[in-house]
N, C-alpha and C positions, 0 to 999 in steps of 0.2 A: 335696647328696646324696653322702652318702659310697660310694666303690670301691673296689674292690681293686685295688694296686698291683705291681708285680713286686717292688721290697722288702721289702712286709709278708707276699707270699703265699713269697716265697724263705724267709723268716724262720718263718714258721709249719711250712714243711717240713725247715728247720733245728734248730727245736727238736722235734718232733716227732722228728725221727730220730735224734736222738741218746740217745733213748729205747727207738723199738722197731726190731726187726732189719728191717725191712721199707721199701720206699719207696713214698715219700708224695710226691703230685701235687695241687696248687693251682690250681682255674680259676675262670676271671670267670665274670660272668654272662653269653658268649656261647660259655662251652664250653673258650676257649682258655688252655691252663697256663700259666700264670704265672708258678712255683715249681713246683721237681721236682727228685729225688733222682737222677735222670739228666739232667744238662744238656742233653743230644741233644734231650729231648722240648718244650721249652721253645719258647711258640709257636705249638705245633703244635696241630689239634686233638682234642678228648677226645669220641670220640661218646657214649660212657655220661655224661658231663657233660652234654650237651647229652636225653638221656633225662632225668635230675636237673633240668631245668630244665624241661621240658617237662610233666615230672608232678607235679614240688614234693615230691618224695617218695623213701626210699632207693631206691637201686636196686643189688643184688647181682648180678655177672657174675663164673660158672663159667669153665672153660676151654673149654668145649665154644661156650658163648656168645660167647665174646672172638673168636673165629676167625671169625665173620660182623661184626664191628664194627671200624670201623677205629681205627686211635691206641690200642688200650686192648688191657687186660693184665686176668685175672685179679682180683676185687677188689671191695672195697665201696665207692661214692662214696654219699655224703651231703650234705646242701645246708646250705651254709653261711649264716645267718640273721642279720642286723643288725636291728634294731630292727620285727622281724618283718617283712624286707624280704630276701627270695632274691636275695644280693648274690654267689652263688659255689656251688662246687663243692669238696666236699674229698675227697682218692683215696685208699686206701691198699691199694698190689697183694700178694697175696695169695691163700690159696685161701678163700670167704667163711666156712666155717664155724671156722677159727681165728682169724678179725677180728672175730668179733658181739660176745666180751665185752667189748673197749675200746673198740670204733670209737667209739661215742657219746660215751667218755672223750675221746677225742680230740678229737674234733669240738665239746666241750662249751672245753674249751682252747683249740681255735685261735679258736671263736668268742669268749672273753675276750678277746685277743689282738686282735680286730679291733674291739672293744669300747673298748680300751688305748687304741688307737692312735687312733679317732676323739674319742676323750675330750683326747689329746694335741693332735691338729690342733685342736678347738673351742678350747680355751685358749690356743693359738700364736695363731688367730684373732681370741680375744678380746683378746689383747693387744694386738697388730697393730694393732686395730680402736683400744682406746683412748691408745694412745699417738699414733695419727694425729688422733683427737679432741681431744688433749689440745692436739698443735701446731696444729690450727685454731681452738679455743678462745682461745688464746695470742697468734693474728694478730689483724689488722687486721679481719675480716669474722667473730670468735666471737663475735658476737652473736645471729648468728643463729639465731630459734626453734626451727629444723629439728634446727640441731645441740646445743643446749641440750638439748632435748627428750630426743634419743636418749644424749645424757650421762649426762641423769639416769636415762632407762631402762638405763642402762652401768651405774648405781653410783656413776657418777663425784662422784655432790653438787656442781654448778659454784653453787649458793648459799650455800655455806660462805665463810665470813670467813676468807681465808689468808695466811702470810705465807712470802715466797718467798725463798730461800736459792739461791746461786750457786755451785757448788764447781770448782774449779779442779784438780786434778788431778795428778801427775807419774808418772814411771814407776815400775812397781809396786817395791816393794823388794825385797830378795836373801831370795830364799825364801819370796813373797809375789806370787799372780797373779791380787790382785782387779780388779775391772776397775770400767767406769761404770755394766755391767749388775749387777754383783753389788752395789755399791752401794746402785742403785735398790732391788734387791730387798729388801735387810737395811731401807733406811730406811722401805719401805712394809711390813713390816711388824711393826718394832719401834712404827709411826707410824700408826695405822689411818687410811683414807680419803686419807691421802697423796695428791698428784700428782706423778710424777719425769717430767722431757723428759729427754733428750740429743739436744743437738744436737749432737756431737763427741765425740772416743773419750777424752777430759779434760775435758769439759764435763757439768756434769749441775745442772739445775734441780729443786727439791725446793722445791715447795709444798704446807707440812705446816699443816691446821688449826689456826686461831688461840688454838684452846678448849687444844689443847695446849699446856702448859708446855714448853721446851726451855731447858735450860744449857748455853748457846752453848761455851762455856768445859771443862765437861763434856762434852758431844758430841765437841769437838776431840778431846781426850784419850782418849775409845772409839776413835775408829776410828783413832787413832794405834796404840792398841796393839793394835787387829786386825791391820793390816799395810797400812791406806791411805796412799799417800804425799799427804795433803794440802796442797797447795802453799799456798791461803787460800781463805777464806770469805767472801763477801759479803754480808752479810742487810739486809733489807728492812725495810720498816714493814709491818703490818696493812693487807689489801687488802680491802673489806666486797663488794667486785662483782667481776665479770669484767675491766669496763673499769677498773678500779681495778688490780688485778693487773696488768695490761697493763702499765698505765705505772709500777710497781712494777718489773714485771721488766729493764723498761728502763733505769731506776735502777740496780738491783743488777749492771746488766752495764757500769755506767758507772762504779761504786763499785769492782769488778773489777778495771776495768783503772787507773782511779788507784790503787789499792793496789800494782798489779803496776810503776807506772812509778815512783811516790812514795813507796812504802813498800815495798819488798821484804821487810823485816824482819815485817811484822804479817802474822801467817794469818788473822785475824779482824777481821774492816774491818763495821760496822753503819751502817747508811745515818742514823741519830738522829747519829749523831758526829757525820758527813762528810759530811754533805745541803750544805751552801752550798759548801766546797771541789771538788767534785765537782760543783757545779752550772757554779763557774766553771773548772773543768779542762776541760771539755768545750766550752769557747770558750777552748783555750787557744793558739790560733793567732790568736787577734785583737788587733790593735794595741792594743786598749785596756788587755789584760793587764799590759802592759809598762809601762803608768803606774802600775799596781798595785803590781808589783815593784819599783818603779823608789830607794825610800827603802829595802828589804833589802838590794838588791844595792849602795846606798853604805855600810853597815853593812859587809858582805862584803868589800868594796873596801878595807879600812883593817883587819878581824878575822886577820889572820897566821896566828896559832893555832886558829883556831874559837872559840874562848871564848865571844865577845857571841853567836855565833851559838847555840850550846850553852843559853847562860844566855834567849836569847828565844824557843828551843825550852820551857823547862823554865818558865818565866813563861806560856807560851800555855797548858800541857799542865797547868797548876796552877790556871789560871783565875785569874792576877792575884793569888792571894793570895802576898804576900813570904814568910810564916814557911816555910810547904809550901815554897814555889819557894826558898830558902834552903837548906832543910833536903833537900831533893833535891839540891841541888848541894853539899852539907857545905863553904856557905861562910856568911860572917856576913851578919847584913842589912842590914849598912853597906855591905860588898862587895857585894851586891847592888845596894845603890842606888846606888853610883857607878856601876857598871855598866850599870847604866836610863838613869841621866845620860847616861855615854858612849853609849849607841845615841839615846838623844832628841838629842844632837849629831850624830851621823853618820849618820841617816834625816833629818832635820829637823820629825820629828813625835814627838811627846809618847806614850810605853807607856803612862802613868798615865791618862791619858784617853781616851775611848770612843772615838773617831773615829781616834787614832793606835793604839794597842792593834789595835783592827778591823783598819785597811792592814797593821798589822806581821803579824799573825794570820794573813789570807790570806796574805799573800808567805809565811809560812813553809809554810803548806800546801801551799803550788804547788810548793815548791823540795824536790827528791827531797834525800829522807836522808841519800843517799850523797854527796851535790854535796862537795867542800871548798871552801873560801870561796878 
């Protein structure tokens, strides 16, 4: 149930007076002003207010009148109406027979005005409401009927097929003060049906329907030249459920931070790439890793220059084919193949074959960009 506040009834007799010569008093619905063109009275209470509520109806008071009523002056009060609900008192002192042409004006104004304002509060609410839906959706217990149900009474569609994007975030740029909220807003609705979370004032979750086209690539480049400082992007696969999404989104905040620790260089990391490296980054504390590693880092151990290391980057990232991987390094692919030679000697497992290829792949996955050998 909407009321009148001391800010919206202060505000109503702010704008109001800065129009007509006269002062204008704001009361609840128990009489007491709220808003007034003399601070003094504020508080205190209004007994012709309290006639106005009592009758539901104007009520004009003389001078002769005002001297038997207490708190009040000269003047028309009018009752202030919400959604045909006597939520107030509007005053304005004076003698009544030069208030009767506008009063109504006025009183037709501040009733917009309170109109505005609970149209403002409904949507702050609504929001409120579905962004907390959307982080309970997103847990461990959004399954549940209750809150499904009222999702979909939200708008929200939680049976849309989505696919969920991570965005990462830096400080905004010079001359430039978008934030995670304005973000959310631009991409829900360049993106209809969108879902945005932020969990953090750099973090923001953007699950945009699947039926959507997006160029990941394109998208980048928009909001570069809006003024986002996009630090990188993580994208997902297609989620057909809730529970699908779920472990979606857990993914893309795992693809995240192997980008962030393995790649500083890429803003656009896609969970299709980087699914099995990111599976095993995320066991990258266990002894077993280390066997993994263990043929790159004898390669490393003997590479001076980076070179082999360089050339088994550009063999993974070519998908084994020699010309491409050749032709990326502008070198011959005779110098390639010694160079395969020497790392099949100094891992002791074979690039040209599936099984050595594989071990040498991951190791290079795991081992951040920036390493020098």
């Amino acid at each position: 149930m909407f009321e009148l506040d001391h800010d919206l009834a202060q505000d109503i007799v702010d704008r109001t007076m800065a129009i007509l010569p006269y002062n204008v008093n704001v009361m609840d619905s128990q009489g007491l002003i709220l808003g007034s063109g003399e601070p003094e009275r504020i508080n205190t209470r209004h007994e012709g207010a309290q006639l106005v509520l009592a009758n539901g109806r104007v009520v004009e008071i003389d001078a002769q009148t005002a001297k038997h009523l207490k708190g009040v002056q000269p003047g028309i009060n009018l009752p202030l109406l919400h959604d045909q609900r006597l939520i107030g008192v509007l005053g304005i002192t004076g003698e009544p027979e030069l208030l009767r042409t506008y009063a109504e004006l006025v009183r037709m104004t501040a009733e917009m005005l309170v109109g505005q304002r609970h149209q403002q509060a409904e949507q702050q609410w609504r929001r409120q409401r579905c962004d907390d839906l959307l982080a309970l959706l997103l847990s461990d217990s959004g399954d549940s009927p209750r809150l499904v149900d009222e999702a979909q009474q939200m708008g929200l569609k939680p049976q849309l097929p989505r696919t969920p994007y991570l965005f990462e975030l830096g400080q905004p740029q010079e001359g430039g003060a978008q934030t995670v909220e304005a973000l959310s807003a631009w991409l829900m609705s360049r993106y209809p049906d969108s879902w945005c979370v932020s969990s953090a004032k750099s973090s923001l979750l953007w699950c945009r329907p699947a039926s959507l086209s997006v160029d990941n690539p394109r998208l980048l480049d928009k909001l570069d030249s809006l003024g986002w400082n996009i630090l990188r992007i993580a994208v997902g696969g297609q989620a057909d459920g809730l529970a699908g999404l779920r472990r979606c989104y857990r993914r893309v905040g795992d693809l995240l931070a192997y980008g962030r620790d393995l790649l500083p260089q890429s803003r656009l990391l896609t969970l299709n790439r980087f699914r099995l490296p990111v599976m095993l980054w995320r066991h990258r504390n266990d002894d077993a890793l280390d066997e993994l590693l263990s043929p790159l880092r004898k390669v490393i151990a003997k590479d001076s220059n980076g070179q082999l290391l360089a050339t088994l980057r550009s063999w993974c990232d070519h998908d084994g084919q020699s010309q491409a991987c050749a032709d990326a390094l502008g070198i011959h692919r005779n110098s390639l193949r010694y160079r395969m030679e020497r790392i099949a000697e100094l891992s002791g497992v074979d690039p040209l074959k599936l099984d050595g290829m594989l071990a040498l792949y991951l190791g290079v996955q795991l081992l951040p960009q920036t390493d020098a050998p």
